[in-house]
N, C-alpha and C positions, 0 to 999 in steps of 0.2 A: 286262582285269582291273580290277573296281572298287577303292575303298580296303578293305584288307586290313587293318589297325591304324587305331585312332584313339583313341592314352592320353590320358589327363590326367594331368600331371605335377603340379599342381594344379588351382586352380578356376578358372583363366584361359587358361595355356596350354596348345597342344595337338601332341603331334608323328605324323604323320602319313604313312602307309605307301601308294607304289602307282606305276604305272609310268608310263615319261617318257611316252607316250601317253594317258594318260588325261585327264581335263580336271581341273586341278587345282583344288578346293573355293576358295570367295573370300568366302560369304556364314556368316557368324556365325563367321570367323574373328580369333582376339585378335591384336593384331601382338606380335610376337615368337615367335608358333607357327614349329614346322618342319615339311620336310616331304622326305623321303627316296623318289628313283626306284628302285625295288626290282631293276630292270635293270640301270641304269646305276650305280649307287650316288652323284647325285647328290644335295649337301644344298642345301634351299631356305630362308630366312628369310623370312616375311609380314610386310614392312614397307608404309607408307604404300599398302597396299590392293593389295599385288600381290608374286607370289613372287620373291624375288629371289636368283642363286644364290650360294650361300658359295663364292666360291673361295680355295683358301691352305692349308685345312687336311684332314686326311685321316682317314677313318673307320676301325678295325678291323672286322674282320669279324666277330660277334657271337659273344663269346669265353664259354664254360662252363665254364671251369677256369681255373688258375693259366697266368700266359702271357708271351712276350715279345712285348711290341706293336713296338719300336723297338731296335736295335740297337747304333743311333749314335748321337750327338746331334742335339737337336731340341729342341722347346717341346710342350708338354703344357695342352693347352687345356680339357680336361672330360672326364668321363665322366657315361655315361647307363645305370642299373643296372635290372635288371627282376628282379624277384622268383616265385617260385612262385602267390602268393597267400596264402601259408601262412606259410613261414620267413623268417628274416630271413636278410641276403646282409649281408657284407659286403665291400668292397672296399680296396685299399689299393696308392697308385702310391710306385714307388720308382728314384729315377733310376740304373738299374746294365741294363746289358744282357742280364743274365740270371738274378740272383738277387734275392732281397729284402733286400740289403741296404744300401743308403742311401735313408729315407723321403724321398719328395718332398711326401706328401700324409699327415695324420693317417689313420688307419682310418675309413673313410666306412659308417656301416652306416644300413640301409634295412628296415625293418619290413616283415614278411610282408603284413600287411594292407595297407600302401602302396602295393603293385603296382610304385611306382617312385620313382626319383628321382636324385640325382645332381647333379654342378656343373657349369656352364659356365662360360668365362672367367676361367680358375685364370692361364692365359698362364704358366704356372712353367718357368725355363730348365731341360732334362735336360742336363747334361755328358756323359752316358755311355749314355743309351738310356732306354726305357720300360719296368719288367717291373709286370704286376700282379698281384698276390694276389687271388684270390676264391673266397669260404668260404659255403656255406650255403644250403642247400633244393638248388632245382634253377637256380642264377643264371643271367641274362646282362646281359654288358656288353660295351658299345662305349666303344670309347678315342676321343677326339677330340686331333688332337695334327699337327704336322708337324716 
């Protein structure tokens, strides 16, 4: 499998989709790009000119609806939100293990035309679990969090 995704979150960085066997891309890569084994589900960071893996935190599996990412407690590190192309998505974490009711994060909303976007390095303690809200077109998001 070659790479299968290659967004721009902006005009620098890049997050990048394909499997632990392939050869991982290295030339006109910005450091701080990522970069996800679509097998394995590992995540990579492009530091000082070479993939390095994230270990510590855990990915949701690319959620389309309203969800429980975490159950228990934990830390909530980002999310990364992908849009239709069209509508706006928006998103919203809130530390309760199964409802939306104590916000951990303002309402994060993400323009149709932006394809994507999202935070990293929120690092916000959850007391109680992860639940997110997501509203809008046909969304997806992934929770970053352990």
């Amino acid at each position: 499998m070659s790479v299968t995704k290659n967004f721009q979150f902006d005009s620098s960085l890049r997050d990048i989709v394909c499997l632990s066997t392939d050869t991982k891309p290295t030339s006109g890569i910005p450091e701080g790009s990522f970069l996800r084994e679509a097998d394995t589900g590992k995540r990579h960071i492009y530091k000082d000119a070479l993939w390095r893996l994230m270990e510590g935190w855990l990915y949701s599996p690319e959620q389309t609806a309203p969800a429980v990412i975490k159950a228990s407690p934990g830390q909530l590190h980002g999310i990364i939100i992908e849009t239709d192309g069209t509508n706006d998505v928006t998103a919203q974490l809130y530390d309760d293990p199964d409802s939306a009711d104590t916000p951990m994060t303002p309402a994060i909303k993400v323009a149709g035309g932006d394809n994507f976007g999202g935070f990293l390095g929120m690092d916000v303690a959850a007391e109680n679990g992860i639940y997110m809200a997501l509203t809008g077109g046909t969304p997806i998001a992934t929770v970053i969090y352990r």
